[in-house]
N, C-alpha and C positions, 0 to 999 in steps of 0.2 A: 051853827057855825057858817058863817058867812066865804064865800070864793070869791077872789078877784080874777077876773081873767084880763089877759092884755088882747086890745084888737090888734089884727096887723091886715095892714091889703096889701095885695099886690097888685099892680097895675104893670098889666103890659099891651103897648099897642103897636099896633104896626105903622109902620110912617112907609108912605109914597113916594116911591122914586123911581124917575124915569128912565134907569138900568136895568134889568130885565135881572131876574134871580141868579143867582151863580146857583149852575149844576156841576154837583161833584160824581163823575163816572169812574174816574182811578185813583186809587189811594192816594198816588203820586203828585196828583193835583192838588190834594190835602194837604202833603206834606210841605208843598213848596209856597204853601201859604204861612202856617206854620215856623219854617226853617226860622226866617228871622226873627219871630216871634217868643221864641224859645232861647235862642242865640245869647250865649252869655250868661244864662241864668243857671246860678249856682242850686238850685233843690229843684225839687221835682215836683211837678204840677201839673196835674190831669184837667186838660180841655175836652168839653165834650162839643160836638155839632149835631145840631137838630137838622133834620132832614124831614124831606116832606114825603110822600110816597113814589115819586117820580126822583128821587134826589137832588130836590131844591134847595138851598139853603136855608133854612129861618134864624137860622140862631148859635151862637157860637156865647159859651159859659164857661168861666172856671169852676171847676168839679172843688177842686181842692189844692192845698199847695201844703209840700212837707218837708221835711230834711234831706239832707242830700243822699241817702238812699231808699226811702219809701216816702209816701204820702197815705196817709187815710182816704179811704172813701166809701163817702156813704152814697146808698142806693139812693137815699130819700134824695140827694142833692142830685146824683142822674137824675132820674126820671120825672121829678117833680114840674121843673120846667121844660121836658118834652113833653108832658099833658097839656101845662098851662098854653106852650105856643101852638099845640093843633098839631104836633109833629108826628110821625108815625115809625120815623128811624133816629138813633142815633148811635154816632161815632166817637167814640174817646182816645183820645191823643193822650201820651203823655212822655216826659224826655226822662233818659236815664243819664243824668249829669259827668259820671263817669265816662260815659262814652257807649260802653257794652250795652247793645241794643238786645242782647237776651232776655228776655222775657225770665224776670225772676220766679221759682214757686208761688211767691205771693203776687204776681201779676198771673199767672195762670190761676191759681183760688177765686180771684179775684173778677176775673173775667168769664168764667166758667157760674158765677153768681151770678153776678150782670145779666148771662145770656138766658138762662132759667126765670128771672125776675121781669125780665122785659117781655120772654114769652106769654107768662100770667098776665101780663100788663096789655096785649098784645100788639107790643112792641116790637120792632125791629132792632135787635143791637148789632147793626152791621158789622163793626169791625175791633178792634181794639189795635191800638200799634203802638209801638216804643221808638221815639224820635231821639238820634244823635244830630244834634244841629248843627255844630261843628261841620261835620262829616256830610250830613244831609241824608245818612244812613237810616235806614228803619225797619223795622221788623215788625210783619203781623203775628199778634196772637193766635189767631183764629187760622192760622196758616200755620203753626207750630205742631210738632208732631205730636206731641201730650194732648193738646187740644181737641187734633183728629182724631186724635185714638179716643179719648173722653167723647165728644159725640156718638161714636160709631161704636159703642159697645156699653160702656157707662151710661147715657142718657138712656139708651133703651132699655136698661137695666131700670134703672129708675121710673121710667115709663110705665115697665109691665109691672114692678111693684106697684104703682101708684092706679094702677088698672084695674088690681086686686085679683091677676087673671094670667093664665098664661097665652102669650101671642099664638098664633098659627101662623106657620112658615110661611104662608103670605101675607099677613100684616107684617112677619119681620120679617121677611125680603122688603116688602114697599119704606118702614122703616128704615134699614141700613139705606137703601136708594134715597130716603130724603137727608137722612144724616149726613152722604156722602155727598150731596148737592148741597146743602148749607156750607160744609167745609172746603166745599171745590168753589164757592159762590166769593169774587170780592167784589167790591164798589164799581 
């Protein structure tokens, strides 16, 4: 039996330009990029931004776009294109059309995958936030109390399972201490 396969390339280059990189140092920079971008659109649509290891710009993509209250996302559409441009961080934007910048259950599932999957990747997932454009309002995931508490007790949980081993009060003190600087860490 015979297979067809389909080729596909991607091509991405970088083009020259006499502006010097936009660095993103506070969410709030992000967001006011963003604001109007988002403005007016009725569903919800996760942008992500590739960052460099310094917080250069490279690249800004639509992740996905959904209904007016979730959207799907796949990891493969993260991080795919944070490999291809050389990135070593990225950040996902995305608006909750309603208004309520709360980070739903499924935006904490969601973002709690991400941050696991990018680590394997060894990836940066800096931030995740929910944009009210309207408003101009936004909310980090990674700054949400579920989140923090998921890092700082859950991840290490998962950790020393995956360890096959139990910590010693000093790998889990130095643990909690890095859990609790990721969660205390934004842009």
């Amino acid at each position: 039996m015979a297979y067809a396969f389909r080729s596909h390339e991607i091509n991405i280059q970088r083009a020259q330009s006499t502006e010097p990189p936009r660095v993103i140092n506070k969410t709030g920079d992000l967001v006011d990029t963003f604001k109007e971008y988002y403005e007016g659109f009725d569903r919800e649509m996760v942008i992500a931004v590739v960052l460099d290891d310094v917080n250069r710009m490279l690249g800004i993509y639509e992740v996905s776009r959904g209904g007016v209250s979730e959207s799907e996302v796949s990891s493969t559409n993260v991080f795919r294109p944070v490999i291809l441009m050389g990135g070593s961080k990225v950040l996902l934007v995305h608006n909750h059309p309603s208004g309520d910048i709360r980070p739903s259950d499924g935006d904490l599932r969601m973002a709690k995958s991400l941050f696991m999957l990018a680590s394997l990747l060894d990836l940066e997932m800096s931030d995740n936030i929910v944009l009210n454009a309207e408003s101009g309002e936004y909310e980090s995931i990674h700054a949400h109390p579920e989140f923090r508490r998921w890092l700082g007790e859950d991840l290490l949980k998962i950790a020393t399972l995956m360890a096959g081993e139990n910590l010693s009060d000093e790998q889990r003190e130095a643990a909690d201490e890095l859990a609790k600087a990721v969660a205390d860490a934004s842009l």
